[in-house]
N, C-alpha and C positions, 0 to 999 in steps of 0.2 A: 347193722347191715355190713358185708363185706364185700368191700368190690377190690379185685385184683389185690393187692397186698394191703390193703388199710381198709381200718376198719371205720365206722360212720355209727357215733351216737347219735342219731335220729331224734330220738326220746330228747336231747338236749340241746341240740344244736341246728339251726337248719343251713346246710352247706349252698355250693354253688356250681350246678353244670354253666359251664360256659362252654357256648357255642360259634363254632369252627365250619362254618360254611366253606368249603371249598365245590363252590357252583358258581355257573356264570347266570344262575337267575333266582336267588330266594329271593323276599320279599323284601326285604330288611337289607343286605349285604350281598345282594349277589355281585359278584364278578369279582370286590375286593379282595378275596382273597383265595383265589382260586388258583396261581403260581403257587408252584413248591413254595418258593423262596419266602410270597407272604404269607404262605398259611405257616411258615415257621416260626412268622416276625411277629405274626396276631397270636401264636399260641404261646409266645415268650411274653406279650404283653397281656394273655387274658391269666396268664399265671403269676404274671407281678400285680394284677389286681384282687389277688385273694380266691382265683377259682380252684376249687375242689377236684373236680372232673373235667375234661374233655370231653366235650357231645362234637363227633364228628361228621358232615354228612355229605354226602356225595350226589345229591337230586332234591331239588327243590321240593318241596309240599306244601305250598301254598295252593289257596282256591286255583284254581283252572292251570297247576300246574303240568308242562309238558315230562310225562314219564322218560325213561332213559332205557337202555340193556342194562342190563346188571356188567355185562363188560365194562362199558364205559362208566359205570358207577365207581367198579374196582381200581378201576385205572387214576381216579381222582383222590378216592380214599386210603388204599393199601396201601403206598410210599408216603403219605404223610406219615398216616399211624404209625407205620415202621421208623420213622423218622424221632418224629414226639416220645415213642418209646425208648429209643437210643439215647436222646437229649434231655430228657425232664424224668425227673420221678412224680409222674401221676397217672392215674386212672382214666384209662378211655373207652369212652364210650362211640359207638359207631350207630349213628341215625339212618336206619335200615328196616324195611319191612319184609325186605329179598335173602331166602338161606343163602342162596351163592353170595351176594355180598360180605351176608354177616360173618360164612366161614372164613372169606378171604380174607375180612376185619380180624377174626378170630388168629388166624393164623399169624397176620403182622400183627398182634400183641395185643388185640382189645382187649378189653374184662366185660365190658357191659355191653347187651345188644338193647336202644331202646329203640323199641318196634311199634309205630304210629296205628298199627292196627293191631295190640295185643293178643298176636296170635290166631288171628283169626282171617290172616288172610293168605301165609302161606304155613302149611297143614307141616312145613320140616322146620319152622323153628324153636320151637318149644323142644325137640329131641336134639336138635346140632347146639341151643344152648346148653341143654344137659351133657352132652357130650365132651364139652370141652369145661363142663363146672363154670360156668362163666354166671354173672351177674343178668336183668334184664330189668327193663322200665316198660312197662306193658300200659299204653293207652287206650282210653275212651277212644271209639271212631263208627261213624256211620255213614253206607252212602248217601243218605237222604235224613233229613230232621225230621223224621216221624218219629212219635210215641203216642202211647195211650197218658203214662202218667209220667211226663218227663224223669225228674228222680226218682223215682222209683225205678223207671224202666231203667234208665242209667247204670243207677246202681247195681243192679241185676246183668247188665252184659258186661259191668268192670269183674265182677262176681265170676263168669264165665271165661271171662280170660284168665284168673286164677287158676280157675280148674282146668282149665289146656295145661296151666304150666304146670300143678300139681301131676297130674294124669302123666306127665311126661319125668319126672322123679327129681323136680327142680325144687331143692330146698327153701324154704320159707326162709331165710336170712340172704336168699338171691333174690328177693323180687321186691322192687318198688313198683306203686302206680302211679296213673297221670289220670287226670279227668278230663283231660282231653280240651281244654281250652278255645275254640276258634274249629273245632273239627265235629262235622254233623252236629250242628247247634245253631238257631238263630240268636242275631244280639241279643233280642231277650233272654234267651238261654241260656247264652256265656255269662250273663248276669245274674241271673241265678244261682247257676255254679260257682261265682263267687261270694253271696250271699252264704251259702251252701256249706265251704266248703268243708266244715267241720264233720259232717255228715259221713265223709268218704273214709274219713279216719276208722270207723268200723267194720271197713273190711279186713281192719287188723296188718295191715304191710306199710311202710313208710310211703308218704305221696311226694310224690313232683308236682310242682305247679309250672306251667310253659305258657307264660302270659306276654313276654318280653317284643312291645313294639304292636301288638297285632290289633284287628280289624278294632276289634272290640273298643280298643283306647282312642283309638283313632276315629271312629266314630261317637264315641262319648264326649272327647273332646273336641271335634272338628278340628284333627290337625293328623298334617301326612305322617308318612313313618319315621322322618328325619328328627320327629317332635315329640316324640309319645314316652321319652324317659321319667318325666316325675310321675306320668299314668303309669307306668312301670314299677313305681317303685312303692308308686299307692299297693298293689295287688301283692307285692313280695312283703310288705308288711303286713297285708292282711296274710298270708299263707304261716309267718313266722307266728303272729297272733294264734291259727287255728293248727300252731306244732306242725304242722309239714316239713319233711325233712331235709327236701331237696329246690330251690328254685334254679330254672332252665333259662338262663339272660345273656345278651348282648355285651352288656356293661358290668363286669366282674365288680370292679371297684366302686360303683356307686350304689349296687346291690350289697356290697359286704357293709358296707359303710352302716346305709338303711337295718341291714338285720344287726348288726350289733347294737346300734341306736335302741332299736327294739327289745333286745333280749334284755337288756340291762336295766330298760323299765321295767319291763316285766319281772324283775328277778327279782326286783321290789317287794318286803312282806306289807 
């Protein structure tokens, strides 16, 4: 897969989005690092811990999060991005469901739009991705956990986001998936889907896995979000186990740590 100038053995390797909140309320990190100044000092430290990518986002999306304008979205994300651009050599990614944000992202220097509703919820980003050749991570999302046949049905609307992207003349070497982790799923479901996750590999595109910190861990193990990193890093092994290519974490270097740990048994004959 190629995002922005590098390119990503998938098939071999499974890299690391590290994530760059710049909001005064995710779940995990809000307000930390929502100054210029620390969102420069956390993307210098999520890059000396081995991260691959730049997930950047500018509006929280956690359960019963408060939406924003896309103005003020811009306004959080587009002078970082242009920033991180100028100072690192790496791939950014802008955490976006909004075309006006993504092009704004686009514009200061992203590569990747990933979009928590894979396309399916505003009808211009499948063609403003294509417009500018940029990369995209297209999520599992639903407003309600309703299915007839959970995966099955699942698999069938990741299937569909595809084909927005296809439809829109976005090449197959731009697109990873996510299966959507914590989003339209109950616990049981998120557990499932990790159970699962081998399954999603047959839609044929590199997965993401965006497991890092959330409800799921936290309810599995009865402990708040300050506490959920070795449940964290359970899930990033199982994702490297089941070849995904990308995991989406908090903790760059306890994650790279974990997946080489991984590969190198695995690579075991």
């Amino acid at each position: 897969m190629k995002i922005g100038n590098k390119e990503f053995d998938t098939a071999k390797h499974t890299y690391i989005m590290g994530i760059l909140n710049v909001t005064p309320d995710s779940f995990s990190d809000g307000g930390k690092w929502n100054g210029y100044e620390a969102a420069m000092r956390h993307a210098e430290e999520l890059l000396e811990g081995g991260t691959d990518i730049l997930d950047i986002g500018g509006e929280s999306t956690r359960p019963g999060h408060q939406q924003i304008t896309p103005e003020e979205e811009i306004t959080r994300t587009a002078p970082v991005i242009e920033a991180v651009k100028k100072n690192f050599d790496v791939p950014v990614s802008i955490d976006t469901y909004k075309s006006d944000v993504a092009e704004a992202a686009l514009q200061a220097g992203a590569d990747l739009v990933n979009d928590i509703w894979g396309f399916q919820y505003d009808e211009k980003m499948a063609g403003l991705v294509k417009k500018y050749d940029a990369a995209c991570c297209l999520m599992h999302n639903k407003n309600e956990a309703v299915y007839k046949d959970f995966l099955k049905d699942m698999y069938a609307e990741l299937q569909k986001c595809v084909d927005t992207a296809k439809a829109a003349g976005i090449e197959d070497d731009r697109i990873m998936l996510d299966p959507g982790v914590g989003f339209g799923k109950t616990y049981e479901m998120n557990l499932d889907v990790m159970k699962h996750l081998d399954l999603f590999n047959g839609l044929g595109y590199p997965m993401l896995l965006g497991t890092s910190r959330k409800s799921m861990i936290g309810l599995t193990l009865d402990l708040p979000v300050t506490e959920r990193e070795e449940g964290t890093l359970v899930t990033t092994v199982m994702a490297v186990q089941s070849h995904y290519g990308f995991v989406r974490v908090h903790d760059a270097e306890k994650n790279r740590r974990a997946i080489k740990m991984t590969e190198v048994i695995l690579a075991r004959e």
